[in-house]
C-alpha positions in Angstrom: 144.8 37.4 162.9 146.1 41.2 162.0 144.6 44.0 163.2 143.0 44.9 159.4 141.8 41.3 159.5 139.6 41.6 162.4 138.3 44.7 161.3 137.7 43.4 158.1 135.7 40.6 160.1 133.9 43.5 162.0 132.9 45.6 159.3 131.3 43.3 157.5 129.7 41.5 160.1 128.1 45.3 160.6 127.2 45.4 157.2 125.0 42.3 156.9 122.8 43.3 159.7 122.2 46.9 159.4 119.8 48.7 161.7 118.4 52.4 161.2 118.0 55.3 163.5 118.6 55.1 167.2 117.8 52.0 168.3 120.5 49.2 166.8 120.3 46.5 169.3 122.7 44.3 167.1 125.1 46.9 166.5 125.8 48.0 170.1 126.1 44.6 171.0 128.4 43.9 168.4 130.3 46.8 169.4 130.3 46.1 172.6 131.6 42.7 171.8 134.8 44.6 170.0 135.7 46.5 173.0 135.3 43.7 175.7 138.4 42.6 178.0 139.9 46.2 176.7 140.3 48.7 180.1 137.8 50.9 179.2 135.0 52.7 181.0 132.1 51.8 178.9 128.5 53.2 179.3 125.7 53.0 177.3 122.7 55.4 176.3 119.1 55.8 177.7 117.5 57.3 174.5 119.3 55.5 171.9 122.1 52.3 171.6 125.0 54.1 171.9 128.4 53.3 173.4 130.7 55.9 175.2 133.9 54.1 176.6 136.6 55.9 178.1 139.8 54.9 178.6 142.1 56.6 181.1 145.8 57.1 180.2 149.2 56.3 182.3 149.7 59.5 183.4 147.4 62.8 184.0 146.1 64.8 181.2 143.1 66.3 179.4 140.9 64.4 177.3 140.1 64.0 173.3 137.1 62.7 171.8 137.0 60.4 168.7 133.6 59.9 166.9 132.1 57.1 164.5 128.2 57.3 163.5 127.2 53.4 163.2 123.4 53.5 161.8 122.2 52.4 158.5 120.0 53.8 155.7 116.7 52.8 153.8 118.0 51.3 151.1 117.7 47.9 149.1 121.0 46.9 148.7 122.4 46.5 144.8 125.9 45.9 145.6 127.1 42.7 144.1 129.4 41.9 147.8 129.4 38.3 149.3 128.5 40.3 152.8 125.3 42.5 151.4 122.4 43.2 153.7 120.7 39.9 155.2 117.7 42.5 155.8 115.5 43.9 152.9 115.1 47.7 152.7 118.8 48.1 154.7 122.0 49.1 154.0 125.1 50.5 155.2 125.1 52.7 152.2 127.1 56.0 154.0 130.1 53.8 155.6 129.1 54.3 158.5 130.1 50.6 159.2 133.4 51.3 158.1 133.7 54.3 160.8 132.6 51.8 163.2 135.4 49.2 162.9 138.1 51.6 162.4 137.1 53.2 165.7 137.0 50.5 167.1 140.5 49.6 166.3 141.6 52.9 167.1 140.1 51.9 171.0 142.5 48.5 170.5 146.0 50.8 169.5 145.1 53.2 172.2 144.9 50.6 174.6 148.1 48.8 173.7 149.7 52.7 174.2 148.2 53.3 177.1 151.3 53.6 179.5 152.3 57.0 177.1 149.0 58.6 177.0 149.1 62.0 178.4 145.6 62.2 179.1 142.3 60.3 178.7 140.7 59.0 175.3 136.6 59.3 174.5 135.1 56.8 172.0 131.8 58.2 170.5 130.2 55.4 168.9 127.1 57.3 168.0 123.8 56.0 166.7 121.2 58.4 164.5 123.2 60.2 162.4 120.8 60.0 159.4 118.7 63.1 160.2 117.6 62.2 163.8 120.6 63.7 165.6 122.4 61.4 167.7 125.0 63.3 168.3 123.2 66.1 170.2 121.6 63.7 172.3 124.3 61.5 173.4 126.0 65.7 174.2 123.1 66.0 176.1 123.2 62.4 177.8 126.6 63.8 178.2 129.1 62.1 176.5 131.4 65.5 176.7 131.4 64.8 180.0 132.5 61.3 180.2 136.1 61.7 181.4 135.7 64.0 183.9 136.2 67.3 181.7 135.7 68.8 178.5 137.6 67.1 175.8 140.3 69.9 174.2 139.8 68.5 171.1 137.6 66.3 168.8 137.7 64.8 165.6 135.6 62.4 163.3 135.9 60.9 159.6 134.3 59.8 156.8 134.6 57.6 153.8 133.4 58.3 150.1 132.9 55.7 148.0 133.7 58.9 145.0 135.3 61.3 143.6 138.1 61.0 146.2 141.0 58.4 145.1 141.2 55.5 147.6 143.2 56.3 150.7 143.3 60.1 150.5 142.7 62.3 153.5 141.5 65.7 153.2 139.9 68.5 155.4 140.4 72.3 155.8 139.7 74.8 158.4 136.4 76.8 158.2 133.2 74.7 157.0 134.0 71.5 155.9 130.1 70.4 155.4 126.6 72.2 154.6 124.4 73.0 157.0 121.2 71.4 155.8 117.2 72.9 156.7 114.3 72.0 155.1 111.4 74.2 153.4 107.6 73.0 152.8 105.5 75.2 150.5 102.0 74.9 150.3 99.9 76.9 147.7 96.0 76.8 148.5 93.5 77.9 145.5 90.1 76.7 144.5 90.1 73.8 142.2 88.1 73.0 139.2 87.5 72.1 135.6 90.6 71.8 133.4 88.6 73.2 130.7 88.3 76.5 132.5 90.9 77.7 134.8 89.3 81.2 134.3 86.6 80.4 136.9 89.4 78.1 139.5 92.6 79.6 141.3 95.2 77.5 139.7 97.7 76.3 142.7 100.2 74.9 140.5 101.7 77.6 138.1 101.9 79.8 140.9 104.0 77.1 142.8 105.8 76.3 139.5 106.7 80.2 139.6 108.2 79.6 143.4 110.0 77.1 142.7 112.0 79.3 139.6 112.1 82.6 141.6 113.5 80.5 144.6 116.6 79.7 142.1 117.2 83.4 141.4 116.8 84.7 145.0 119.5 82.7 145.8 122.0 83.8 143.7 120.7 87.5 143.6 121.1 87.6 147.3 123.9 86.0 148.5 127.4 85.9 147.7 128.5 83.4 145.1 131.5 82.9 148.1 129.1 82.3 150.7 126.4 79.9 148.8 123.0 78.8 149.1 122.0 76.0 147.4 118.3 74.9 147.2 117.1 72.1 145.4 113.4 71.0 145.3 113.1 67.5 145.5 109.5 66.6 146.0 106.6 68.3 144.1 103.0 67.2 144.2 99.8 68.6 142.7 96.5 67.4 141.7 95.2 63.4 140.5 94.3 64.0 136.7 95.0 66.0 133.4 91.8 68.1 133.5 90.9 68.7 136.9 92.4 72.0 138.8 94.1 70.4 142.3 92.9 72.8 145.4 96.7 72.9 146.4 100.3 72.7 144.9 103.0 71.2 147.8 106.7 70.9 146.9 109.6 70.6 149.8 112.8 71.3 149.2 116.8 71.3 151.0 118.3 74.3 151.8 122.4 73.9 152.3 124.5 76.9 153.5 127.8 77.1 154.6 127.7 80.1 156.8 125.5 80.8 159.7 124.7 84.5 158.9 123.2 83.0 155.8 121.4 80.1 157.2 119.9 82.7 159.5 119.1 85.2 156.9 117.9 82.6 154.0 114.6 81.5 155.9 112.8 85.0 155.9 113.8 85.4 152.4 112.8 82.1 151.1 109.1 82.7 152.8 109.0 86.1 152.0 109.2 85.4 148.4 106.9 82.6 147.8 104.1 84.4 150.1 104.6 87.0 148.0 104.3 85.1 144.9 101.6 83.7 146.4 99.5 86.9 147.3 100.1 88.3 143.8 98.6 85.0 141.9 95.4 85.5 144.8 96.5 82.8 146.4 97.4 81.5 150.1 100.7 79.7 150.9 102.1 78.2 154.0 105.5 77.9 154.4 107.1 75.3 157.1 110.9 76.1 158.0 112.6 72.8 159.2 116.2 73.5 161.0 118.4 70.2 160.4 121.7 70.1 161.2 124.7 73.3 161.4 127.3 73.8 159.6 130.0 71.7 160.4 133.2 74.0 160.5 136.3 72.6 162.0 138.7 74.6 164.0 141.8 76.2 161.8 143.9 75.2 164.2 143.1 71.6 164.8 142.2 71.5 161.1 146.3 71.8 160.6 146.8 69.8 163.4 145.6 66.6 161.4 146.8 67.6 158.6 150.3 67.2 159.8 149.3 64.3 161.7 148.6 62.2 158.3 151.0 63.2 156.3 153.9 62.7 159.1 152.1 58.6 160.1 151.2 58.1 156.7 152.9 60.4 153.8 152.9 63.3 152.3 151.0 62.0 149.5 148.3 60.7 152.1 146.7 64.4 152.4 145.2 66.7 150.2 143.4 69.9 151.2 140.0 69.8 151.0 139.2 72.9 148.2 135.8 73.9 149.5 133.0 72.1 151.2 131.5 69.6 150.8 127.8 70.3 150.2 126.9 67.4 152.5 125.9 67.2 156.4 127.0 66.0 159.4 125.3 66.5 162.9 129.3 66.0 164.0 128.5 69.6 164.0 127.0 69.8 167.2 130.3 68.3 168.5 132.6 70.7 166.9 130.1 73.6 168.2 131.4 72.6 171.4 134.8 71.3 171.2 137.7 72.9 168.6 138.3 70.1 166.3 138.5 68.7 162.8 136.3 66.5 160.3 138.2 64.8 157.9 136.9 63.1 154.4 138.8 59.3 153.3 138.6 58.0 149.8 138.0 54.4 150.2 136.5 53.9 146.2 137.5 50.2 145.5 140.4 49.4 143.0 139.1 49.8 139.5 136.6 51.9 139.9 136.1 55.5 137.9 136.0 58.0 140.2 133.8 59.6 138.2 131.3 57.4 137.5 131.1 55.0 140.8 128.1 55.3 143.0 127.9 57.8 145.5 127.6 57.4 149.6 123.4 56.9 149.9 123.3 55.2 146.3 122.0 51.4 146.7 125.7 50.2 144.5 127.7 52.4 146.8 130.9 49.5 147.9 133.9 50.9 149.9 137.2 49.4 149.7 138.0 47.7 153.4 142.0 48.8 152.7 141.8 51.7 154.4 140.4 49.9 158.1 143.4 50.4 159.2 144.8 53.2 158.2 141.9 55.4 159.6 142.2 53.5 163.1 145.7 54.6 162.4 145.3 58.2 162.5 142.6 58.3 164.7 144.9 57.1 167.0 148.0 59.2 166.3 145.3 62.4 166.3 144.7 61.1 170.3 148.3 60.2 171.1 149.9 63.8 169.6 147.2 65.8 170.6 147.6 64.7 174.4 151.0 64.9 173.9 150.5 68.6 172.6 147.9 69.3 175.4 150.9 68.6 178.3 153.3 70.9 176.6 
């Protein structure tokens, strides 16, 4: 069996037993079943199921870190695949089972390589990356510490199941994803008789009114090179058509790209709808959540992969990645620590409109399997040249 076989075999084995948040029994052990009778250094987490295997190279060297995220989402499956979710409410909607299986053929080249390594290799196979931030537990667990030193370099991927044709690599330098926080708005009045809103304090037009000036803060106050996006995607108020509710509450994500505006947009945000608020006679409470940073690769090592793709796989294989992506990644804590790069893979299947097929998260998302090996492909010329790089 070829190498794109078995991890053809692993990914979808992955797929039709998905597990969510930290604790994926199934998927460690399956992992763990990948990487067995390879000569790796393999230790596993205390707070979550993750899997940190290190494998030391034939001659003396620093060390660089590859990452896959390998947990699930809340979603009923809709793709029409013979290997959909055996479990109800689960699915491998983000591809995170695909990062799985091509890092874990990246841990089988590196292996077969070992003799040349210049260094040692870190595999991150990371659990939680769906807003419970594995990645900055297993750092604090210390998986940058596994080898014996700081890896000089890190890098990750991800697949999109849109918009990016099948087998294209991208990534810049600077902020490749959002960073992504959270705002809670809660508008208190006095309720009453729909009949008579004269003799209530009406909640909701005054959190209608938030929600609108929140649009126009944003692009009065930052600059349309540095973004803010905020989108309100939950709003709640009242039980009937003629009775005033006693509180309005709507929550909404806030993505940046920056972190002098992620640190300025929270006292603005608040400040406004108080203020709304206070003019309308009303009290609000405002709950700030801090999710994830932004995750901004290293110019340098951004470059560095670059040239790694199109040199293993073609010229045609990369294309630089225009702007941001307005998605998130706690990868970022990684690349807070350790200089490296994020890169995006197309893996849309064959026939599919870019356009118009469903998105990572979306219960029809389907990934094309081709491109197994080619990511365990470059993540493994990213380790071998950047050791190489490292001893020059």
């Amino acid at each position: 069996m070829s190498l794109q076989d078995e991890l053809v075999e692993l990914r979808r084995a992955l797929h039709r037993e998905p597990e969510i948040g930290l604790d994926l029994p199934r998927t460690q052990e399956k992992v763990l079943a990948a990487l067995d009778g390879l000569p790796l250094e393999i230790a596993m987490g205390e707070r979550l199921s993750s899997v940190t295997a290190v494998l030391r190279g034939g001659r003396p060297g620093p060390a660089v870190l590859l990452r896959a995220d390998m947990d699930a989402l809340p979603v009923h499956e809709r793709a029409d695949v013979p290997y959909r979710s055996r479990f109800d409410g689960r699915m491998h909607a983000c591809g995170h089972d695909l990062h799985t299986a091509m890092l874990v053929g990246a841990a089988r080249l590196l292996t077969a390589r070992r003799a040349d390594l210049a260094g040692d290799v870190v595999f991150m196979f990371q659990p939680g990356e769906e807003d419970l931030g594995g990645a900055k537990i297993m750092i604090e667990e210390g998986v940058l510490d596994a080898s014996g030193s700081t890896p000089v370099a890190a890098y990750g991927m991800h697949v999109f199941s849109t918009t990016v044709p099948r087998g294209l690599f991208l990534t810049r330098g600077g902020p490749v994803l959002a960073a992504a926080d959270t705002l809670i708005v809660t508008v208190r009045g006095r309720g009453g008789h729909g009949s008579a809103p004269h003799r209530a304090l009406d909640p909701v037009p005054a959190a209608c009114e938030i929600v609108t000036a929140l649009q126009t803060h944003v692009t009065r106050t930052f600059d349309v090179f540095d973004p803010v996006v905020v989108t309100v995607g939950s709003f709640h108020a009242g039980t009937a058509d003629n009775v005033i509710p006693d509180e309005a509450r709507f929550a909404a994500t806030v993505r940046t790209f920056s972190p002098a505006s992620r640190d300025r947009v929270k006292d603005g945000l608040v400040r406004l709808a108080r203020g709304i608020g206070e003019a309308h006679g009303l009290t609000v409470e405002c709950e700030f959540g801090v999710g994830y940073p932004v995750t901004a690769n290293d110019g340098g090592e951004a470059d560095f992969a670059a040239g790694v793709v199109r040199e293993h796989l073609g010229d045609d294989r990369f294309f630089p990645l225009p702007t941001p992506a307005t998605a998130s990644e706690d990868f970022s804590y990684v690349l807070e620590r350790v200089p490296g790069a994020f890169l995006i893979v197309g893996a849309c299947p064959p026939g599919r409109d870019l356009a118009t097929a469903p998105a990572n998260h979306s219960a029809s998302a389907e990934f094309d399997d081709a491109i197994l090996s080619d990511g365990a492909e470059v993540f493994t010329e990213l380790a071998v040249r950047r050791l190489a790089l490292a001893g020059n």
